[in-house]
C-alpha positions, -999 to +999 in steps of 0.1 A: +348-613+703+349-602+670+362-566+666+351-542+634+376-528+611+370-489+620+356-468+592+369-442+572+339-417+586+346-427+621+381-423+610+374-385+598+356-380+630+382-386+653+407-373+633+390-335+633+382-342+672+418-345+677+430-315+655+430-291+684+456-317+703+475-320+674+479-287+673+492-283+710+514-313+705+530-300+675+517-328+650+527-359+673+523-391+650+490-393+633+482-431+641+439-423+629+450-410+595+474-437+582+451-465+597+427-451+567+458-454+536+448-477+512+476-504+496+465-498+464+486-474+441+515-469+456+549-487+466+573-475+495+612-481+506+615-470+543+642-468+567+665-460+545+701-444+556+710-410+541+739-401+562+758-411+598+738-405+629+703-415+649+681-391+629+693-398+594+667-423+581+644-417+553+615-431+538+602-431+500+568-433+484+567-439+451+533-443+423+535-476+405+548-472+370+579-468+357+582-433+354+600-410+355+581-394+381+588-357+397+598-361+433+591-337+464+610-343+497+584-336+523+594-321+558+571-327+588+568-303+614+564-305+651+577-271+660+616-286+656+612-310+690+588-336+677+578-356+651+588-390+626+590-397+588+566-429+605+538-407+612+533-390+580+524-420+554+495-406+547+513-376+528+537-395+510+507-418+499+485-388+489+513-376+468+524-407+454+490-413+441+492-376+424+523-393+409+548-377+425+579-395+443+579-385+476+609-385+502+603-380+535+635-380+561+636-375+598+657-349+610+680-341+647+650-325+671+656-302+702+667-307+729+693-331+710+701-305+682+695-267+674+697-245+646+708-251+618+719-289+625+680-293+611+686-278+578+721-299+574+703-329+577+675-318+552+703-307+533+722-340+532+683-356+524+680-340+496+718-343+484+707-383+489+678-382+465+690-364+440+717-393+440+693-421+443+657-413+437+666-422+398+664-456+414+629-449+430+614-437+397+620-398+400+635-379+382+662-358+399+659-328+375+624-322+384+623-317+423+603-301+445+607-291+485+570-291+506+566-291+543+544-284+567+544-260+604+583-260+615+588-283+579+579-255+561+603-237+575+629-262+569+618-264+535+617-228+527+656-221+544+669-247+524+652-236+491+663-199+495+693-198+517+720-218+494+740-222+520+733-253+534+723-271+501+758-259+487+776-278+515+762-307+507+772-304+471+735-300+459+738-272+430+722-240+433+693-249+403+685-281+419+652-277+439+625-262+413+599-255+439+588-248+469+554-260+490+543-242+521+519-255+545+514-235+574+550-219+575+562-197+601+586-180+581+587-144+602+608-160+637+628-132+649+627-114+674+618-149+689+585-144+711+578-181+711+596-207+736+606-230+711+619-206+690+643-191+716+652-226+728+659-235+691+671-203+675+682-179+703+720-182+699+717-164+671+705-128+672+698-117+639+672-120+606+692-144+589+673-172+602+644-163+580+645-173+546+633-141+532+662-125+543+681-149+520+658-146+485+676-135+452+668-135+417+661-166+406+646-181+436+624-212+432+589-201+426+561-205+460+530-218+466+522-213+503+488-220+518+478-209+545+444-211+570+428-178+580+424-188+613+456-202+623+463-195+660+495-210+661+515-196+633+505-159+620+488-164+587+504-126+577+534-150+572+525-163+537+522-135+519+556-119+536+576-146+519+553-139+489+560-102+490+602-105+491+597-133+462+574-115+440+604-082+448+628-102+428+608-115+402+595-153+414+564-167+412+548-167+444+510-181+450+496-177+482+460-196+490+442-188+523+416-208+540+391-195+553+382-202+586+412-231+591+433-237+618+469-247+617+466-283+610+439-282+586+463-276+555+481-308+566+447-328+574+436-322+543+460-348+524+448-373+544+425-400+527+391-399+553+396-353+552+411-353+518+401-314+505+405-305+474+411-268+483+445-280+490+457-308+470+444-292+439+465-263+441+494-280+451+492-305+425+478-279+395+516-253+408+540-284+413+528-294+379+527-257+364+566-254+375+577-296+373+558-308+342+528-328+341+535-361+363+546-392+340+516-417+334+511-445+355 
């Protein structure tokens, strides 16, 4: 027997019948979505090693051209005890094809690692590409940090708390940007599971990044659906608030009527919504430059 290729529609369908489950398993890997990424457009590099251990692999999706391209390093969520740079071609796809270089590592999950062992391997990520992605096509002085859920997070510590870029010797200018999908960015007291699991040896604010903005901070664009049952959607315009206190740039979209995978759905090709790439791509440009022509 003969089987069908399945359709982008049917594709869609079953991707938006399975949000609710993606949901509750914290963005497990989205086989539907990347069964619907085209070849066309884009190169990738994957598995490659940014640093010793299991969890320190990355993968890179890059337009064709020659660039130089701007670059975003993309962290995945999966409320910090799931999830795999595999599962999330679709993003680096949907962004490549914006022209942007994308890098997207995996990173030590609980139970195997807690806080901040997370942010030192998304610290040593991006300490890789500003070293290498000159060699991808980006271009190191223009990069960006985006993630999604618990990625946001990530993304957000490391763009605000210099801490743990400065130990890996990534200077304090280097990220230009920040991308928020989704981000729980308020944490403690910690009234989630996860969160205590994850967080609770340490008692105080300075988990959350705004706790750690100062002058100079790399401007925000964090989006955000109105109907997010997972993550409080007050979150996004908190971090917006203590930016905007010290003078950055801070844009916060909210979507009505979205849940907390919707922002992330909506880079994929089959529910591709232009309520959020255009926005990310019109800021990312705003702060990076226009993208280089392909």
């Amino acid at each position: 027997m003969t089987r069908r290729p399945i359709s982008r529609r049917r594709i869609g369908r079953l991707a938006l019948a399975a949000g609710a489950a993606l949901t509750a398993a914290g963005c497990s890997p989205l086989v539907l979505l990347n069964a619907a990424v085209s070849s066309q457009g884009w190169l990738s590099t994957t598995g490659v090693r940014y640093g010793a251990g299991p969890r320190r692999r990355l993968d890179v999706y890059r337009p064709r051209g020659v660039g130089p391209f701007s670059v975003v390093v993309w962290f995945y969520g999966g409320g910090w005890d799931s999830g795999e740079r595999g599962g999330y071609e679709f993003v680096g796809v949907a962004l490549a094809r914006q022209g942007f270089v994308t890098v997207i590592p995996d990173y030590t999950l609980s139970p195997d690692g807690r806080y901040p062992e997370f942010l030192e391997d998304g610290a040593a990520a991006v300490a890789w590409t500003l070293e290498h992605i000159a060699e991808h096509g980006g271009d190191p002085a223009r990069l960006a940090l985006m993630g999604h859920s618990a990625g946001a997070y990530n993304a957000a510590m490391l763009a605000y708390d210099r801490r743990w870029l400065g130990a890996a010797g990534v200077p304090a200018d280097a990220v230009k940007a920040f991308v928020g999908l989704s981000g729980p960015y308020e944490i403690f007291p910690y009234t989630v599971a996860i969160t205590r699991t994850v967080f609770g040896h340490v008692q105080d604010d300075g988990v959350e990044p705004m706790t750690h903005v100062e002058p100079g901070a790399p401007p925000a664009l964090l989006i955000h659906g109105g109907d997010d049952g997972t993550v409080d959607p007050r979150n996004a315009p908190t971090l917006a608030e203590a930016l905007r206190r010290v003078g950055t740039r801070a844009e916060v979209v909210t979507l009505p009527d979205a849940g907390h995978v919707k922002p992330l759905l909506a880079l994929s090709p089959p529910l591709e919504d232009a309520a959020v790439l255009r926005p990310v791509v019109a800021f990312l440009e705003s702060v990076l430059g226009p993208t280089a022509p392909r």
